[in-house]
C-alpha positions as CSV (number, residue, x, y, z in Angstrom):
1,X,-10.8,13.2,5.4
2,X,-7.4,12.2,3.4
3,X,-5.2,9.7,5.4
4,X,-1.6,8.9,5.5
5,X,-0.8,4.5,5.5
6,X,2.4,3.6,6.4
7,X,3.1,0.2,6.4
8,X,5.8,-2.1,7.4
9,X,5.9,-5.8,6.7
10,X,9.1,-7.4,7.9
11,X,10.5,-10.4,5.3
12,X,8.5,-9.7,2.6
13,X,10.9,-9.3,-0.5
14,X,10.9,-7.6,-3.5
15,X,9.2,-10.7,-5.5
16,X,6.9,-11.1,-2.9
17,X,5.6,-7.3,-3.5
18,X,5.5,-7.6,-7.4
19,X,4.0,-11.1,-7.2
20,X,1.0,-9.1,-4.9
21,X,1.0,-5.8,-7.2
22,X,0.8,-8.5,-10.3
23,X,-2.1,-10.3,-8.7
24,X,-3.5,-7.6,-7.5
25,X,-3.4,-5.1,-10.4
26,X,-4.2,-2.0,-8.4
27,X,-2.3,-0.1,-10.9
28,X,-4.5,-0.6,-14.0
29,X,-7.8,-1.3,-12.0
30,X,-7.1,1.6,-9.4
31,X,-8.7,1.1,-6.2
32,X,-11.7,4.1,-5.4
33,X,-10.0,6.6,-2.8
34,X,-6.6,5.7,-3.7
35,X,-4.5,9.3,-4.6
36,X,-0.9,7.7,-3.7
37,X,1.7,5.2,-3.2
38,X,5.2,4.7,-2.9
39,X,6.8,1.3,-1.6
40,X,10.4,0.7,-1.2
41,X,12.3,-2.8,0.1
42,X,15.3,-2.8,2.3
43,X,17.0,-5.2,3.9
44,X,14.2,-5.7,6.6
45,X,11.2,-5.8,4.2
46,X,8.6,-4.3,2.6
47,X,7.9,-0.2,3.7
48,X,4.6,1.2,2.1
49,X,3.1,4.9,1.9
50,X,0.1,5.5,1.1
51,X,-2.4,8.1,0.7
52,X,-6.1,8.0,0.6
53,X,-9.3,10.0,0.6
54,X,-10.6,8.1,3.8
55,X,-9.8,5.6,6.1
56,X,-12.8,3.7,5.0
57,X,-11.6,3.8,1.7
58,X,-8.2,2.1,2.5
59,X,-9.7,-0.4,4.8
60,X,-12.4,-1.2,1.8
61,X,-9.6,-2.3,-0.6
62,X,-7.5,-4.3,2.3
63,X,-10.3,-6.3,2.9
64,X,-11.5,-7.0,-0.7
65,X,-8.4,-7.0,-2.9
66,X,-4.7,-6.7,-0.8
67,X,-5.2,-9.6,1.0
68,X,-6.4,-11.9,-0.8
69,X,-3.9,-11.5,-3.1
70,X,-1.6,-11.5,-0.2
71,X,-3.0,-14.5,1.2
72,X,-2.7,-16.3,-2.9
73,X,1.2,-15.5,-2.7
74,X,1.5,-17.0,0.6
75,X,3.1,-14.2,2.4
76,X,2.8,-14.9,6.1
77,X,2.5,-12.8,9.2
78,X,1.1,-9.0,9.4
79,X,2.3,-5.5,8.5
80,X,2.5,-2.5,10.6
81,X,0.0,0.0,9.8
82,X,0.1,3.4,10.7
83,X,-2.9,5.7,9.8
84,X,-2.6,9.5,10.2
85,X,-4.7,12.2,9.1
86,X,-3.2,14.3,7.0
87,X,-2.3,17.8,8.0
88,X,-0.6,18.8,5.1
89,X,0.3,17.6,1.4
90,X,3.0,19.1,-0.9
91,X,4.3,17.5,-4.2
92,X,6.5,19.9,-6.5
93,X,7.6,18.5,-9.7
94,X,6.0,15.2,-9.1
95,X,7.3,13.1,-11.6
96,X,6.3,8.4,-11.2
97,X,9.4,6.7,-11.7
């Protein structure tokens, strides 16, 4: 079943995020089950959506490849997560920056 992530991490900045997307390299090597993300940074830190064909498949690529490029940048503490079925998905004119 597809899942909604949302995901706050308080203090992480805008480096800290590209420094973990760099190391991380989920864009090229794209991780099995991933359909979707968006992050933004504000002036609390780091807010993440994602969406993913399972649960299973989300906690799969924390374990094996987000964090330990997390833990190799040095950001402390932990996120929020939030994980939702989803009931519904809708994307007109989807366009990636």
């Amino acid at each position: 079943m597809a899942i909604v992530m949302f995901m706050e991490w308080d203090g992480v900045s805008r480096e800290q995020y590209d420094a973990v997307r760099k190391r991380v390299n989920w864009e090229t090597e794209v991780p099995h089950g991933g359909m979707f993300h968006v992050a933004a940074v504000t002036d609390k830190g780091l807010r993440v959506t994602d969406l993913w064909q399972s649960a299973e498949a989300f906690q799969t690529f924390v374990a094996e490849r987000l964090m330990p490029g997390v833990k190799e940048v040095g950001i402390a503490g932990e996120p929020h997560v939030e994980i939702y079925p989803v009931h519904a998905l809708f994307t007109p004119g989807f366009n990636p920056l």
